[in-house]
N, C-alpha and C positions, 0 to 999 in steps of 0.2 A: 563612382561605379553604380550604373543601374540594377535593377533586379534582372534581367534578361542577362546582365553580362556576369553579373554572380554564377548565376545558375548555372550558365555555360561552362564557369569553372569547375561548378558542383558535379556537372555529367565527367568531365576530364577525371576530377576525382573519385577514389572506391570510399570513400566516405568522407564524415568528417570529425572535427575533435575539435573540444575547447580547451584540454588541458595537456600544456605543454609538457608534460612529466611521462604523458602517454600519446605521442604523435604514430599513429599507423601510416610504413609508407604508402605516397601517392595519395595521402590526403589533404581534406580543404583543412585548413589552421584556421579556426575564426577565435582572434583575441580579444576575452572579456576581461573587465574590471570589478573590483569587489572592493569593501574596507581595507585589505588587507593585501592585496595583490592586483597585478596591473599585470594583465596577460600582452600587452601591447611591447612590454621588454621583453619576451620570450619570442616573438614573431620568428628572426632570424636564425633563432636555435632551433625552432622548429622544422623552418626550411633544411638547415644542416642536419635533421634526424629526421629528414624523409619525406618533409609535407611535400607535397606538389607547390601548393597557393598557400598564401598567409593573407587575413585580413586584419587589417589595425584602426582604431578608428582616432588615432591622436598621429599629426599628420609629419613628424618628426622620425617616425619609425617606416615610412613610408618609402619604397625601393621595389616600383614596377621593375627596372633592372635583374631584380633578386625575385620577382614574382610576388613581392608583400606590396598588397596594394588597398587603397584608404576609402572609405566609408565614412561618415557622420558619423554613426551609431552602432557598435556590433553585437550589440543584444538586438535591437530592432532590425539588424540586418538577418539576423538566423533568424527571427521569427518571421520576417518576409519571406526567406528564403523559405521555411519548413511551408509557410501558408502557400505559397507557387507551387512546392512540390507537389501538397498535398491536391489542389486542383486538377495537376495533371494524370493523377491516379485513378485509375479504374476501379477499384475493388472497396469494398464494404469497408467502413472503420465503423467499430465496436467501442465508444466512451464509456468508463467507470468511474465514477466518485462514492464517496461514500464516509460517514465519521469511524467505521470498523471494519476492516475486512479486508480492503479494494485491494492490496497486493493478492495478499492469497485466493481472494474470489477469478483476478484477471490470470493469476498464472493455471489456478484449473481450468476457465475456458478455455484458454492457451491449450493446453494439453490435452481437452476433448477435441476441439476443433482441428488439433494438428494430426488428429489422425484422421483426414481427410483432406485434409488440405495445408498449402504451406502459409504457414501462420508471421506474421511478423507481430511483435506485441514490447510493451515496456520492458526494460532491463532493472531490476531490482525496483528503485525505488524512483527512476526518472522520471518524475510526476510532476514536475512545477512548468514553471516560464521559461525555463530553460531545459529540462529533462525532455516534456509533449515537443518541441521543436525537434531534437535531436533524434528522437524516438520515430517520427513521419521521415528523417531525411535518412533513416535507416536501411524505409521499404524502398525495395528494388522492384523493378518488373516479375522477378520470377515470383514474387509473394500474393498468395490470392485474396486474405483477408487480413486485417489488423485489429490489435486488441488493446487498447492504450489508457490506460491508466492518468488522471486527471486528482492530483491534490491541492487541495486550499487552504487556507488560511483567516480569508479577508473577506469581504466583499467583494463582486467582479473579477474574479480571478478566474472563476469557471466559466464563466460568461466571455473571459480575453481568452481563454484558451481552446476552446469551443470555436472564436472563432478561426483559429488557427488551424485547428484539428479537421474541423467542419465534419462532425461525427454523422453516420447511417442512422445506427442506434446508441439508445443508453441506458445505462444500468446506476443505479443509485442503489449502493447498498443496505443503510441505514442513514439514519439522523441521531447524532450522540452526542455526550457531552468534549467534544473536544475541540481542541482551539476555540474556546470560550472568550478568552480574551482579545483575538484578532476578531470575532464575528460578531462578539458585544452579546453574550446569552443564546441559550438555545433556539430562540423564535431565528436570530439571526443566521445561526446554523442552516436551517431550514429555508429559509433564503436563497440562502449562499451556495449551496449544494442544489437546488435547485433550478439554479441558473442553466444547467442540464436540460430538464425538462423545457425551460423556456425557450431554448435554442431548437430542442426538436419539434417542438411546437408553431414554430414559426415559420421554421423549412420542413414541414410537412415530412418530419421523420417518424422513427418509429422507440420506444418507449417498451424496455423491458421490465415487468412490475411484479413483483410479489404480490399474491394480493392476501397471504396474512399479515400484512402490513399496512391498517387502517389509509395512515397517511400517505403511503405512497400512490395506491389505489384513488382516494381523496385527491390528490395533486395530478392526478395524469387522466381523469375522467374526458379530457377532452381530446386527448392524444391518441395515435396510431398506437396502440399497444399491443406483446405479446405476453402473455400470465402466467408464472407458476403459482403451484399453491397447493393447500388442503381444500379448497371451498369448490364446490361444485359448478361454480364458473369460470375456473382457470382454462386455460387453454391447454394445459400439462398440469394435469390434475394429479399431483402426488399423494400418497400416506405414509405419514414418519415412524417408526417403529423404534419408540427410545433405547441406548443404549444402558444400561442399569449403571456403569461404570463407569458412566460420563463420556464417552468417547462422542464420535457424530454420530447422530441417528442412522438407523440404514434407511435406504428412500424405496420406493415402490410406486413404479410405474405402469399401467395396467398389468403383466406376468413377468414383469423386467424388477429383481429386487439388486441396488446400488449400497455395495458398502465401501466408506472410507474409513483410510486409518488416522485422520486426522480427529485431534482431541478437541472435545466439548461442545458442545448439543449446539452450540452460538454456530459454530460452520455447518451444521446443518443447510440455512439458508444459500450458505456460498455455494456448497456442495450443489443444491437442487439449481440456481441459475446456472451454472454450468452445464448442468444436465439440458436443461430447457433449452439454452441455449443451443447445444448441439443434437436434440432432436429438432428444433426450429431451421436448424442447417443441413439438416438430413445424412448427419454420421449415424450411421449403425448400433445400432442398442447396442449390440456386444461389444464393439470400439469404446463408445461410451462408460461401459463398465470397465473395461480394463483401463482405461486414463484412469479415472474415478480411485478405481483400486489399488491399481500402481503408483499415485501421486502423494509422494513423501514431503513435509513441509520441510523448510530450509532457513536459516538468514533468521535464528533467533524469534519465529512465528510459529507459537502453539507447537516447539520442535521438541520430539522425546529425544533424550540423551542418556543412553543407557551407561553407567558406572560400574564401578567394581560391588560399590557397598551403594549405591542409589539410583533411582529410576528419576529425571528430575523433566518436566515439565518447563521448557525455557521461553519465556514470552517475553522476549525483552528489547523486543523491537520497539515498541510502542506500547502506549501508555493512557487513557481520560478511564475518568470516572465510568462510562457506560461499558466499556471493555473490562477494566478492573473489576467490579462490579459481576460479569459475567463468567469471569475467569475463576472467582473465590467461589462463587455459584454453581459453579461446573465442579473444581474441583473439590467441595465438599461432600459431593457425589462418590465419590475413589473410595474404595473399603482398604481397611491397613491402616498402619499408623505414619502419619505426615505431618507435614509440615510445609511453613511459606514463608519467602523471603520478598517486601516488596517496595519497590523503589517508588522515588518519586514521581508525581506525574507533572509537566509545564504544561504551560500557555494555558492557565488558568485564570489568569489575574485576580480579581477580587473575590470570585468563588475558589480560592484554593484553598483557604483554608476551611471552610466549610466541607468541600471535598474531600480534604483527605481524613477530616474527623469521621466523615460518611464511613470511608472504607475502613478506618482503621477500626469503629466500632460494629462493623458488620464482620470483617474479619475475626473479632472473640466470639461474635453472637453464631458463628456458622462452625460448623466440624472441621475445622482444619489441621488441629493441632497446636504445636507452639507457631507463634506468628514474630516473623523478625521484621523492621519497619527500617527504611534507609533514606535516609535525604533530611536534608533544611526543613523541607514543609512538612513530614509526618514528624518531625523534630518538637513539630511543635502545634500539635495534637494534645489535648487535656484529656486522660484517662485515669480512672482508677488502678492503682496497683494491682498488678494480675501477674503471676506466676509464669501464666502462657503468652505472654508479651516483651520483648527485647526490644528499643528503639537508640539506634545511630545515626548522628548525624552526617556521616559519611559513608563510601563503600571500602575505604583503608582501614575504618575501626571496627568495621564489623568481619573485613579481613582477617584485621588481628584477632579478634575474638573467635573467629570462626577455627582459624586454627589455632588455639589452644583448646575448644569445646568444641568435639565435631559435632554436628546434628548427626541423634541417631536414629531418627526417621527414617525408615527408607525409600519413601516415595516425596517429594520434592516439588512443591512449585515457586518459579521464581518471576517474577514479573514486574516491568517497572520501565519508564522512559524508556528511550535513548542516550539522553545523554548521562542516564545515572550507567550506563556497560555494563549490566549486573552479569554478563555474561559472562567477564571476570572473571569471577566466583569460581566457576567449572573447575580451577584448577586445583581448588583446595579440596573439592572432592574425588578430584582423579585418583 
């Protein structure tokens, strides 16, 4: 099957899906493989719960009769497929990367822009090789612009999917210590993430830059750019006006003053590209302000979770040293008496352990309170005996600990990976 005749099936369908657990009728079924799972046995089951088309790329499972029909490759075919779609679209795409932020930086665009216009943009976290595909084969004709979120890992990975995407513009939110071990050190971060700008660079796009951000400013000198900032040759010349509480700064734009309810001076930046961005699109200052103010974080990101007996600060989506680092900084800021619970951080490789000595002794040297430490790697962390220090090697023992000792702090932050779920936790203090 060529790409023309894919696609044809792709217009016949209202969408598509790769997981057979969740088939939307009258959609495309395209069947991936993983370690663990072979989406190519589900083909048929999917047909019976509604697909229109199934694709398989192992030729045994194969039944044009039954509408399941065979490909080489079905990860290479939805990436062809989202790269055709994307060519025949009209309308602007907006790229994000970034080592901090890019969820919550693209869903506030999302939400200024959409009040102007209908927005198609990433769904949580669909950022990889397979998320930017499905995410372009989302937009339909009725959507005017797209906002789509680009995560990495590796080398070339924003560079493959760039060109997939084939972005307008782009936004690079920072450069941090994360995925350390896939990019081989910070210089490689920088790299890697920057594969962005190289892409807009070359198809004569356009480059959205902070410019209190030495390096960004530094890397995109040669690029179409549009500028926020505090510096007098921003294009959207902001001034931040600290919160004392650690919350996001309020932002101010010539007699336009933006406050968000999002915690910690770090979103500051996300907050003002959003803005930027949707004064650059020409939504309405007042529009702008109400996204801005009505947007509530969600999905375990810088989310308050208000309790009976605590106020707790949940960041527990995500996890590197430059975030962590930002987040104990922010919230030693919070007057009251507190506390932090923090999990492990991966994809460190052989800076982990230096990393998490980093946090673990920046966390006693800062106002935070008692500090509880979770995972393998702050496990095993060298400290002095201290009073205001608890370390478990897991989140079941600090479970158990936790309830038989409640914390009686009443302000709370917890932060840590993904895959430590410290989000858990939430129950023992309902």
């Amino acid at each position: 099957m060529n790409i023309e005749q894919l696609y044809a099936l792709y217009l016949r369908a209202q969408t598509v899906s790769t997981d057979s657990r969740n088939v939307p009728m009258k959609s495309l079924f395209i069947a991936l493989k993983g370690e663990n799972f072979n989406g190519n046995e589900f083909a048929r089951q999917a047909i019976e719960s509604g697909a229109s088309f199934a694709i398989v790329d192992e030729k045994e499972y194969e039944d044009d009769a039954n509408d399941i029909y065979y490909v080489e490759d079905s990860l290479n075919a939805l990436q062809k497929l989202a790269q055709y779609h994307r060519e025949k679209l009209n309308i602007p795409i907006l790229a994000l990367t970034g080592s901090n932020g890019k969820t919550t930086t693209k869903e506030l665009i999302a939400a200024v822009l959409s009040q102007k216009y209908n927005v198609a943009y990433t769904k949580g976290n669909l950022n990889n090789h397979i998320g930017v595909p499905l995410t372009l084969l989302s937009i339909h004709p009725n959507y005017e612009i797209a906002v789509v979120e680009m995560g990495a890992n590796h080398q070339m990975e924003i560079e493959f999917l760039c060109g997939i995407a084939q972005p307008d513009f782009g936004y690079i939110t920072n450069f941090g210590k994360a995925h350390l071990e896939g990019f081989g050190g910070e210089e490689g971060i920088i790299k890697g993430k920057s594969e962005l700008y190289n892409y807009l660079k070359e198809n004569e796009k356009t480059a959205i830059v902070n410019c209190d951000d030495k390096k960004q400013v530094e890397l995109t000198q040669n690029l179409r750019r549009i500028t926020f900032g505090t510096g007098e040759n921003a294009e959207f010349q902001f001034k931040y006006k600290k919160n004392i509480q650690g919350n996001c700064d309020e932002i101010i734009y010539e007699s336009a003053s933006f406050l968000c309810n999002l915690v910690g001076e770090y979103n500051t930046p996300n907050v003002a590209a959003a803005i930027a961005i949707g004064l650059k699109f020409d939504v309405p200052i007042e529009d702008i302000k109400t996204a801005v103010e009505e947007y509530k974080s969600e999905n375990n990101r810088s989310q308050i979770v208000e309790l009976k007996s605590h106020k707790i600060i949940l960041d527990a989506y995500n996890a590197n040293p430059t975030s962590m680092e930002a987040a104990l900084l922010n919230f030693s800021k919070f007057t009251g008496d507190k506390a932090v619970i923090l999990g492990d951080m991966f994809e460190l490789g052989e800076h982990s352990l230096k990393e998490h000595q980093k946090i673990a002794e920046l966390s006693l040297k800062l106002n935070t309170g008692p500090v509880f430490l979770v995972g393998e790697n702050f496990s095993r962390v060298q400290l002095p005996v201290n009073d205001r220090m608890k370390i478990f090697r897991t989140r079941d023992e600090i479970s158990e600990y936790l309830i038989r000792n409640s914390i009686q702090e009443p302000l709370l932050l917890i932060k840590g990976s993904r895959g430590m779920a410290l989000e858990k936790l939430l129950d023992i203090f309902s």
